[in-house]
Structure formats: C-alpha cells, structure tokens
C-alpha positions as CSV (number, residue, x, y, z in Angstrom):
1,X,25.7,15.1,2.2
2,X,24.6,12.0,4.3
3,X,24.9,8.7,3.1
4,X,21.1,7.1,3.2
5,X,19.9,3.5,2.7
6,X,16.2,2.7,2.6
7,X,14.6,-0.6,4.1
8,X,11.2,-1.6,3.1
9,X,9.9,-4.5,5.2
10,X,7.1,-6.4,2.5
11,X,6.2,-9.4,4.8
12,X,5.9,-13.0,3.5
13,X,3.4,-15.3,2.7
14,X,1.7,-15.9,6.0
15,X,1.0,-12.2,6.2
16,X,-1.7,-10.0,4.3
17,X,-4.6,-13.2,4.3
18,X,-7.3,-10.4,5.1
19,X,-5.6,-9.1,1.5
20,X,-7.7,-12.4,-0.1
21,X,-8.7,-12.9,-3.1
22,X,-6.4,-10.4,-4.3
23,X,-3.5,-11.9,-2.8
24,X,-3.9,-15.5,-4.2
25,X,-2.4,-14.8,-7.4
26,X,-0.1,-12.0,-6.7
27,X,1.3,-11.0,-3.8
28,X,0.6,-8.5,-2.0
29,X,3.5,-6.2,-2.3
30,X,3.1,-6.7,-5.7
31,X,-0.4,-5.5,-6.6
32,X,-1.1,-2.7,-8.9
33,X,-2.3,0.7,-7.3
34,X,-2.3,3.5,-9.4
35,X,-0.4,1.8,-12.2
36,X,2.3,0.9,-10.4
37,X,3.3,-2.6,-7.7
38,X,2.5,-1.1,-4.2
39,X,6.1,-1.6,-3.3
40,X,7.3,0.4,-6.5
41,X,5.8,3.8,-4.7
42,X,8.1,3.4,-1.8
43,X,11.0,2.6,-3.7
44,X,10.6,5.7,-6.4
45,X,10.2,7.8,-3.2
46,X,14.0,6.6,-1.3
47,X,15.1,6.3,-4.8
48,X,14.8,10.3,-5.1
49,X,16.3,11.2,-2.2
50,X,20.2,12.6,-2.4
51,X,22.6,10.2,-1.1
52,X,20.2,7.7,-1.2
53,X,22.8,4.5,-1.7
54,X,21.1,1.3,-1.7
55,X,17.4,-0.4,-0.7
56,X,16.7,-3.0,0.3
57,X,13.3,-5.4,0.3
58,X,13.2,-7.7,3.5
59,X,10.6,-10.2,3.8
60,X,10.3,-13.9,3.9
61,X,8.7,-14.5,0.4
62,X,10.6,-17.0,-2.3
63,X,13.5,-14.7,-4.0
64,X,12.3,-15.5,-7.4
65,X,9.2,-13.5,-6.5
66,X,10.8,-10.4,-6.7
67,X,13.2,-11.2,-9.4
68,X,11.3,-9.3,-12.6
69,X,10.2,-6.1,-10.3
70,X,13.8,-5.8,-8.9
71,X,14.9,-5.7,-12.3
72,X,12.9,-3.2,-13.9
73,X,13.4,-0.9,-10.7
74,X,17.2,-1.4,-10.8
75,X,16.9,-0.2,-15.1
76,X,15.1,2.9,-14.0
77,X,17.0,3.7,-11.0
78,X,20.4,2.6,-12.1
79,X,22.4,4.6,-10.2
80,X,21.4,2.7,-7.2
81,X,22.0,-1.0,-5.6
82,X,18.1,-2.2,-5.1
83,X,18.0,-5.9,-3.4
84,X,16.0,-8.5,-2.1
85,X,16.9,-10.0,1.5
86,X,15.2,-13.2,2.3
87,X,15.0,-13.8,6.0
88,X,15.0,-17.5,7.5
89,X,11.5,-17.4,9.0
90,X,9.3,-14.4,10.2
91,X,11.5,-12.4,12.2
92,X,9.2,-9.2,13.0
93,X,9.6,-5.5,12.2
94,X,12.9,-5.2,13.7
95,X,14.1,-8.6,13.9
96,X,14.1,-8.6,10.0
97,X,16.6,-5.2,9.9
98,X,18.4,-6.6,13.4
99,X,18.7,-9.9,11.3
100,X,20.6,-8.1,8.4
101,X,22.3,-5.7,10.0
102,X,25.6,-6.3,8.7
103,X,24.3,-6.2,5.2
104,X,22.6,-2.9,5.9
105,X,25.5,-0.9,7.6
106,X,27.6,-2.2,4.6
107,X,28.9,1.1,3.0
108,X,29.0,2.5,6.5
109,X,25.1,4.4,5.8
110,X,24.9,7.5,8.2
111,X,20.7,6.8,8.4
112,X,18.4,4.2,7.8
113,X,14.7,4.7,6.1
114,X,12.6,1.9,7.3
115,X,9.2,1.6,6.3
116,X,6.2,-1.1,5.8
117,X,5.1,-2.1,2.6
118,X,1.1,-1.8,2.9
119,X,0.5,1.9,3.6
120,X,0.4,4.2,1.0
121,X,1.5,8.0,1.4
122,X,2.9,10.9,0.4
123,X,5.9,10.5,1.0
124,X,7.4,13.8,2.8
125,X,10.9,12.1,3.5
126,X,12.8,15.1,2.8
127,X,10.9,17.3,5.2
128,X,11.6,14.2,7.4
129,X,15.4,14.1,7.2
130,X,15.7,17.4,7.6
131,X,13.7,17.5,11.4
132,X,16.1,14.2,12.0
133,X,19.1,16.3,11.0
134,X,18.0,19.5,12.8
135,X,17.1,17.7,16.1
136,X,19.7,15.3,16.2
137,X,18.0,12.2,17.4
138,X,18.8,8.6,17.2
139,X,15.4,8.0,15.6
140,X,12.5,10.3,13.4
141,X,8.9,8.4,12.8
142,X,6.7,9.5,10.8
143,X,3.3,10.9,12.4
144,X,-0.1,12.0,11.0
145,X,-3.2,13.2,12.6
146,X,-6.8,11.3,12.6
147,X,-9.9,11.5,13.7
148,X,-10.4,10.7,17.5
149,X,-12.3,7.6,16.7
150,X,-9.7,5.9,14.5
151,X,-7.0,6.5,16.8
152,X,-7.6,2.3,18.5
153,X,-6.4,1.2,15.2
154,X,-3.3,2.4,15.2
155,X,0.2,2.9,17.0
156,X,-0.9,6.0,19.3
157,X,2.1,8.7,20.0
158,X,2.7,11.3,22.4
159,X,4.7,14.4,21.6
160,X,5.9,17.5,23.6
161,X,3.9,20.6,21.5
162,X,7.3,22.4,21.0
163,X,10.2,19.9,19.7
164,X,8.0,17.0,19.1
165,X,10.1,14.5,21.1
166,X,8.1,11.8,21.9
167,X,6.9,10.6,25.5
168,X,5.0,7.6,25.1
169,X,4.3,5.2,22.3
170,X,0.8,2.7,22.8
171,X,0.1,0.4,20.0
172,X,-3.4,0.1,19.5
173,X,-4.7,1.6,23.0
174,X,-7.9,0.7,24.4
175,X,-8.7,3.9,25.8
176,X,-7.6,7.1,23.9
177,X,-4.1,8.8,24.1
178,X,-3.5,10.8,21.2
179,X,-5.0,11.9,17.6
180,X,-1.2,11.4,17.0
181,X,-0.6,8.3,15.0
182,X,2.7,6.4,13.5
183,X,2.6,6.1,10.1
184,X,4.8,3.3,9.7
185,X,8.0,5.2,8.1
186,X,11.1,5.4,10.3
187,X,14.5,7.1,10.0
188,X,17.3,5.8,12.1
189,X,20.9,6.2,13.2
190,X,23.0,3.0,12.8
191,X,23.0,3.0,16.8
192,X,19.4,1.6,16.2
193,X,20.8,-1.6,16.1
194,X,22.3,-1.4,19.6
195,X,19.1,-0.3,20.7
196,X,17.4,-3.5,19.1
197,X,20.0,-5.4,20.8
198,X,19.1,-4.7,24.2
199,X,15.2,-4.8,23.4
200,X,16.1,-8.8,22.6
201,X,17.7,-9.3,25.6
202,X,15.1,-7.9,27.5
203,X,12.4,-10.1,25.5
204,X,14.6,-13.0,26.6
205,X,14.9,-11.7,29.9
206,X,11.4,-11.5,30.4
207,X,10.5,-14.7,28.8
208,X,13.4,-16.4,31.5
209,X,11.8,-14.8,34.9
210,X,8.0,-16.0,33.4
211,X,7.0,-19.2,35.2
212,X,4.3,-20.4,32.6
213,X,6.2,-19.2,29.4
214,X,7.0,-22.0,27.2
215,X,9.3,-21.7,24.0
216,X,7.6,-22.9,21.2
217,X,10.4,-22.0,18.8
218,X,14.0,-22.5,18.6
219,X,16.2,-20.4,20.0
220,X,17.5,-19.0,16.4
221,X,13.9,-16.9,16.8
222,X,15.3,-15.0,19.4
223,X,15.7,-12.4,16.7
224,X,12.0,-12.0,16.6
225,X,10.8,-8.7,17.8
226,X,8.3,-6.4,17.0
227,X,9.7,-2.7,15.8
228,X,6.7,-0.5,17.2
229,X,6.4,-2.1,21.2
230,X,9.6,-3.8,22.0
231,X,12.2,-1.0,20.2
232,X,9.9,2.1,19.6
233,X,9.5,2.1,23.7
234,X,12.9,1.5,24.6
235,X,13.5,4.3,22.4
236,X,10.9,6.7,24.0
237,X,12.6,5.9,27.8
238,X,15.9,6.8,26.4
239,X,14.2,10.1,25.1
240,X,16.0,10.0,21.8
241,X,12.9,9.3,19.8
242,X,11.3,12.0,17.9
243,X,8.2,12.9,15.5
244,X,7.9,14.9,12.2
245,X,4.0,15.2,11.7
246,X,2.7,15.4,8.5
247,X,1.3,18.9,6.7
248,X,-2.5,18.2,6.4
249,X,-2.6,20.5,3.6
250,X,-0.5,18.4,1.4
251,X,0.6,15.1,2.9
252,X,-2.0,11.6,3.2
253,X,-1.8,8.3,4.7
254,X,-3.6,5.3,5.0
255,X,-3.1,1.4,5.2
256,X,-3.6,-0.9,3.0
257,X,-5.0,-4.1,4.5
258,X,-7.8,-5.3,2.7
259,X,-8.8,-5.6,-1.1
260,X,-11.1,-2.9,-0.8
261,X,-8.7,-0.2,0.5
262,X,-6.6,-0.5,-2.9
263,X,-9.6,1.6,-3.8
264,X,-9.3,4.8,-1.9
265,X,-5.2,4.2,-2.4
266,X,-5.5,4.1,-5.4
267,X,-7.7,7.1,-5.7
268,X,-5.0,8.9,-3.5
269,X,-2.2,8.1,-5.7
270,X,-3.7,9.2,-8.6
271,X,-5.1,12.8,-7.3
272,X,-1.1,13.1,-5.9
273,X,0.0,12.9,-9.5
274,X,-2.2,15.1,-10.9
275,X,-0.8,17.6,-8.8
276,X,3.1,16.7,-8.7
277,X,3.7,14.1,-11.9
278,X,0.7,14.8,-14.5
279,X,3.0,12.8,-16.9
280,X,2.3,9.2,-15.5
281,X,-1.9,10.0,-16.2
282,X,-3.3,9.0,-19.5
283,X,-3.1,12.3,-21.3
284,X,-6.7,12.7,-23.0
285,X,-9.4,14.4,-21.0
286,X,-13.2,15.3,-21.5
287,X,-14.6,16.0,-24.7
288,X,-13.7,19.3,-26.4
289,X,-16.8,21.2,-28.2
290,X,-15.2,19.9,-31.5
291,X,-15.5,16.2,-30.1
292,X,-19.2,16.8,-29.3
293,X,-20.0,18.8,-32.4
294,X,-18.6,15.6,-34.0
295,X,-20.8,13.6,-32.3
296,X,-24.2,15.0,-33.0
297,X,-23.0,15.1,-36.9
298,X,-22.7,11.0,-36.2
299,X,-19.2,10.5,-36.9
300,X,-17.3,8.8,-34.0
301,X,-15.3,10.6,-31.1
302,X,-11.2,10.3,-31.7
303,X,-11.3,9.0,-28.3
304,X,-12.6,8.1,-24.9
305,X,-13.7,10.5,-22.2
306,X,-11.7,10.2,-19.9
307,X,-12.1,12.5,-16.4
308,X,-9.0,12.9,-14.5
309,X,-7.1,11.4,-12.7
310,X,-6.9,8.1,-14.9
311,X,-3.6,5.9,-16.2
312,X,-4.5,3.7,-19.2
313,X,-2.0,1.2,-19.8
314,X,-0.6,1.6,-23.5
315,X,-1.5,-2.1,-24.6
316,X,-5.4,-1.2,-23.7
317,X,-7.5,-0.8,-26.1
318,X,-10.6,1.5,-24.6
319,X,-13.6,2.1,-27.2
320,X,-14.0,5.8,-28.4
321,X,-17.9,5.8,-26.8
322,X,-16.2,4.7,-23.3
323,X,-16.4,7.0,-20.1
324,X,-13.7,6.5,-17.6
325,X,-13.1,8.6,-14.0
326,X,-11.9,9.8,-12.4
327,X,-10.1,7.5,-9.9
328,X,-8.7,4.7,-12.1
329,X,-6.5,2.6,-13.3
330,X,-6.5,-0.1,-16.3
331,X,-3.2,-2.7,-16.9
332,X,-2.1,-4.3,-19.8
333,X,-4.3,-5.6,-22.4
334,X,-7.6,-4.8,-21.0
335,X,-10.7,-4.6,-23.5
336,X,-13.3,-1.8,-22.8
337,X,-16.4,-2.0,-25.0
338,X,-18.4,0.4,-26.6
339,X,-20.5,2.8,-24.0
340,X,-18.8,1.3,-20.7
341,X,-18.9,3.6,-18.1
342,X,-15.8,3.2,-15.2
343,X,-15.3,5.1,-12.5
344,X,-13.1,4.4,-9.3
345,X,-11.7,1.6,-10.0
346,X,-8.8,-0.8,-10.5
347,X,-8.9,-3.3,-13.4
348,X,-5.9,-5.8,-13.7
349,X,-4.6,-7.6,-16.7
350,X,-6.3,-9.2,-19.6
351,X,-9.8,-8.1,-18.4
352,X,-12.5,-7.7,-21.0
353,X,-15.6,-5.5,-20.2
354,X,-18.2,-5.7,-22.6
355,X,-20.5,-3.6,-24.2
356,X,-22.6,-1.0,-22.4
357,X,-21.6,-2.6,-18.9
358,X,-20.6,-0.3,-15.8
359,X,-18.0,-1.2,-13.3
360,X,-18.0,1.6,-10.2
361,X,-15.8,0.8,-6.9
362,X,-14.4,-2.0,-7.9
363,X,-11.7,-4.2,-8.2
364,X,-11.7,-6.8,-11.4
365,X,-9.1,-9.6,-11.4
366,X,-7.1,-10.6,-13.9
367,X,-8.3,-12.3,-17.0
368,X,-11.9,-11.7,-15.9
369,X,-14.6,-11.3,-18.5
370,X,-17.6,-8.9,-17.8
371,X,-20.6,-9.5,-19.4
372,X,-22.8,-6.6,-21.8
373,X,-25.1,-4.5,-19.9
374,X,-23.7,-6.0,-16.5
375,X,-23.2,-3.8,-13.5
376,X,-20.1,-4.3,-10.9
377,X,-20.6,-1.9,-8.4
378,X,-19.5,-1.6,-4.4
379,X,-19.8,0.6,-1.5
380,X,-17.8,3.4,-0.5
381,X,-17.8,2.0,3.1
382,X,-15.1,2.3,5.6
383,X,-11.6,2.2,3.5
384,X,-9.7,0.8,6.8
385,X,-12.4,-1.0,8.5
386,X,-10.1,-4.6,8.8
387,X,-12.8,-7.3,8.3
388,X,-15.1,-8.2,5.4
389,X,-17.8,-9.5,7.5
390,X,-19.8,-8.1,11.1
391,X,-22.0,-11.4,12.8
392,X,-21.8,-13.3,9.5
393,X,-23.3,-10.1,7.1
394,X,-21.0,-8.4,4.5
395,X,-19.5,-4.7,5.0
396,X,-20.3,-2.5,2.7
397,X,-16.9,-2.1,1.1
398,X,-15.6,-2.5,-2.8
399,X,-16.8,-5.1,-4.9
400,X,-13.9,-7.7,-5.4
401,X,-13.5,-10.2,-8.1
402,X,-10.5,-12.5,-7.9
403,X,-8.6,-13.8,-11.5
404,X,-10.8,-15.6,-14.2
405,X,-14.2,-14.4,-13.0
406,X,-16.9,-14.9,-15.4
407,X,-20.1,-12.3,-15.1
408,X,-23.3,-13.3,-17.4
409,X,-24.8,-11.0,-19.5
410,X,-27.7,-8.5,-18.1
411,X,-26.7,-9.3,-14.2
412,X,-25.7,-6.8,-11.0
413,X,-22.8,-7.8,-9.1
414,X,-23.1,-5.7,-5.8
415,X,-20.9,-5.5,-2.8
416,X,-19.5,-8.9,-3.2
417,X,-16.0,-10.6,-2.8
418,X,-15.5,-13.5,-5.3
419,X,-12.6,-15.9,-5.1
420,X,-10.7,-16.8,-8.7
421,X,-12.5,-19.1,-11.4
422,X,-16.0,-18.5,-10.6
423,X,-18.9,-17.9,-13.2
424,X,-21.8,-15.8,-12.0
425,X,-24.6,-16.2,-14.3
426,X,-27.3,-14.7,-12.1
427,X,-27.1,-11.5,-9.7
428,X,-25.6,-11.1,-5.9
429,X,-25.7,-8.7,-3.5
430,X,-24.1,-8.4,-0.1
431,X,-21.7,-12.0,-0.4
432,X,-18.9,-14.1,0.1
433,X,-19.0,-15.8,-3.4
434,X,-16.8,-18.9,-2.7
C-alpha cells in the first residue's frame, strides 16, 4: 500500500472578494455548505483514502483561524496528522506546496493529493489513484466534461482518446480547445517538486532576458508560481502528465466563487448523500397518511415536512406546520416559525424566520431576523457566472443577506445582495443593498 498525503491550497485573505458579503465574517474556506465548512468535504474525502498519512491546509490566513476546525477534524479522524501551514505572503498554486516541500515529503509520502479549496465535487480519488498507479505517471489531474460554451472559464486540456495522456494544457482559452476541463484536484509523485523547480528558474529566466520587466517584489517571491500555466505545461512537454476524466453518470463538479454558487453546491452535496451517506440528512420526511389524518382532526403534526435532501442542525428548533426542501441546510440555533415554507437554501446560525414567511434560493446570514409574511427569494441564474453585476444591473443569481440583516414585516426581498447590519423595512428587487 502507497503512502499518500493530501494538500488542500485554501487561499488567504486577499483572495475570494467576489465571495462578499459572505466572506466578511467568515472565511471563505470556512462557510457552511451542506452542513459542513467547505474545506471539511475535501478533508473527509483524503481522510478516507488507505494510506492516507497526513493533510495538510496551506494558505496565508492567521493560524488561529483554523485552530477550532483543525481540531474537530483531527477528533474525528484521529488516526491521521491534519495541519495548518501558513505561508509568508501569497506564493501561488505551486509556490505554496514548492514552499513547503520539506514539510510535505516528511514521512517520505510516495504521492501527493493537491487540490483547491473552492470547488466542490465528488470526489472519485480512488478511481483516480488507481489510473495514476496503472499508468505510471509523474502526475494525474482530475478532468470533467462541460458544455462547449463554458469551456473559456476554465483550465482547457487536451488528451490522446486511448491513454489519456495529455498534450496541451490552456488556461482559460480565448478560442475553444477542448470540452475537456481541469478540475482543480492533482495527484503527484514527489519528483513534482523538481519539476516546480525548473518552472521557477525559467520564470526567473524569463523575467532576466525581459527589457521592460520590473521587480516589484523581493526576491524571497521568487517562489511565486502559478500550478496550472507555469508547472502543468512543463509537465505536458515532458509528456508525463496524464487525465482521469470523471464518470458523468456519477461524479459532479463545479466552483465555488461567488455567494450565490454555495447554492447549487450545496444542492449537490446534499443529493450526493442521499445516495451514498443518508445518515448526515435530517431523518424525517413528508407527511405519512397518519400525519395528515391528524391534521384534518385539528391536532398538530409531530413534526415538520421535510422533502429530501435536507440536514437540520440538532440545536434548531423548526415549527411542526414548517415545510422545508429539498435542497437545504439550517445551522445551529436557527428559529423557523409556524407555516414557513424553505426550499433551496442555506441558513447560517442564530437566524430567526418568522411566521408564515418564505425564503426560496437563498442565502441568510448569521443572526439575521426575517420578518412574518416576508418573502426572500432569488433567481436560479447562472451558478458560475463570476460577477454580480452586467453595465451596472444585477444578475439574476441567489438572494444574499450578509450577518445581522433585519427584514420588516409584510416585504419581498428579491434578487438582492445585502452587506451585514442592514435593516430593510420596505421591498427590493434587483440590488446591491450597501
């Protein structure tokens, strides 16, 4: 059995400002999809793997950030070393690994998992390891297919139809190359970081032999360098870079760049563990015939209705005349009134929704307070469209309020982003409520 370490690269906090508000009081690693912190999904999945010896969280946040998730992960997966690496300054996708190389070969690892922090998946890294086993290579990324149109948003690969080796590797090309996409998730030999060592010196090389460049950073930043176009090429020339392409029967992917794509990632999450861990949903489900027998005689239900897949926190207290899915989850002491109806959506901490209110496609911060008969609803829109606003107007995305957001009684909230600690005592539609 190989000896595996896992690398998840969470950024800092320069990084994730299109996250906002969302991001203001938490950061964005952190957030809650599907009942969990974003980051927690990645870690459960190395955490399964055999052989799977330590993993590591590199970014360039404070270390006290981390402190209470790394010790909750570490009680549940004892058995192996979970850490937080703090880099200097932002060092890039590879610079931050290249940058703690010695810490990461520690233990003498046979591969390396390295994967980003804002995408959400399924996970197939079995499936992956064993391609990376079976063809050898120095390096495995993770591939999924997407619609022609979406391909300009992404890293764009090129594979050979038979052993999937890949030729060429465009991040975000102007003009189409491939419904092939990288998913962010990489498995690597501990050569990579010989590899990443001759990508720096040819950064620096390059920078030396340009006339007009001008360093605008120490030299100490000469570790900065950009996993997907200065080692993923190198990599490709070499031709020791492969592709395992996901199943589209069973595996997803998306990013998770804006608040408003927590929504369909969340909504992912939760229809995966219906299917492979039914135990992390909230167990009650629609209303039996006895329920609605009860009902008609006047006495009250014995609980919600909830439609699957949902995860209720256990400190929540949800009224009995509630309706909630599918699609959502609700944190810790959250207070759903009497008739609310909730549906696709994410509501964080110490939330109260009031009577007879409705809250569709949404995100509500924490400690908000939702008014009775009041209606919080967004758009489907694009999930990974990158920008809240075209020529000044609003997207039509998810309906975002930040923490402490106070919503009058009787009002509509529609397609609107609100920033923390603002009272809405009238309706909006279609804003930036600042």
């Amino acid at each position: 059995m190989s000896v595996l370490k896992g690398v998840v690269l969470v950024g800092g906090p320069s990084v994730g400002t299109r996250f906002r508000p969302l991001s203001m009081d938490l950061p964005k690693p952190l957030f809650p999809i599907a009942g969990s912190p974003m980051v927690y999904h990645h870690v459960a999945a190395l955490a399964k793997l055999p052989g799977m010896k330590e993993i590591l969280l590199v970014g360039f946040f404070d270390q006290s950030i981390f402190d209470r998730f790394l010790t909750e992960v570490q009680m549940e997966f004892y058995h192996i070393s979970i850490r937080y690496l703090r880099e200097y300054q932002s060092l890039g996708t590879a610079g931050g690994i290249y940058h703690f190389r010695d810490e990461i070969l520690r233990g003498n690892p046979d591969s390396v998992f390295v994967m980003n922090a804002d995408i959400c998946t399924s996970f197939p890294l079995p499936e992956m390891l064993a391609a990376h086993h079976e063809k050898k290579s120095l390096g495995t990324l993770l591939t999924i297919q997407v619609d022609r149109a979406d391909v300009h948003k992404y890293g764009s690969v090129v594979v050979t139809p038979d052993t999937h080796e890949v030729l060429h590797f465009v991040e975000k090309p102007e003009t189409f190359v491939s419904d092939l996409i990288s998913c962010g998730i990489y498995l690597f030999d501990k050569e990579i970081f010989k590899v990443i060592h001759d990508a720096i010196k040819k950064k620096r090389q390059r920078e030396e032999e340009d006339p007009e460049f001008v360093p605008t950073l120490p030299r100490s930043s000469d570790e900065r360098i950009r996993l997907e176009q200065d080692v993923l090429t190198l990599l490709t020339n070499s031709q020791k870079l492969f592709a395992y392409v996901c199943n589209p029967q069973k595996d997803f992917w998306m990013q998770i760049k804006t608040g408003s794509s927590t929504i369909p990632a969340n909504k992912l999450y939760l229809q995966h563990f219906r299917l492979t861990a039914p135990r992390r949903l909230s167990n009650v489900t629609r209303f039996s015939d006895d329920d609605l027998e009860r009902l008609r005689s006047g006495a009250p239900p014995s609980g919600p209705e909830l439609i699957q897949p949902v995860t209720i926190h256990a400190t929540a207290i949800v009224h009995p005349t509630a309706k909630i899915g599918p699609n959502v989850s609700i944190g810790p002491r959250v207070l759903i009134g009497r008739g609310c109806r909730v549906r696709d959506s994410i509501i964080l901490d110490g939330v109260e929704v009031r009577n007879d209110s409705c809250v569709i496609s949404a995100v509500v911060g924490w400690e908000s307070k939702i008014g009775g008969w009041t209606r919080i609803e967004g758009a489907p829109g694009d999930a990974q469209t990158h920008n809240a606003t075209v020529k000044g107007f609003k997207i039509p995305t998810a309906t975002i309020l930040g923490k402490d957001v106070s919503v009058a009684d009787e009002t509509v909230i529609r397609n609107c982003i609100v920033l923390p600690h603002k009272e809405l005592k009238s309706s909006f539609q279609n804003e930036i409520l600042m």
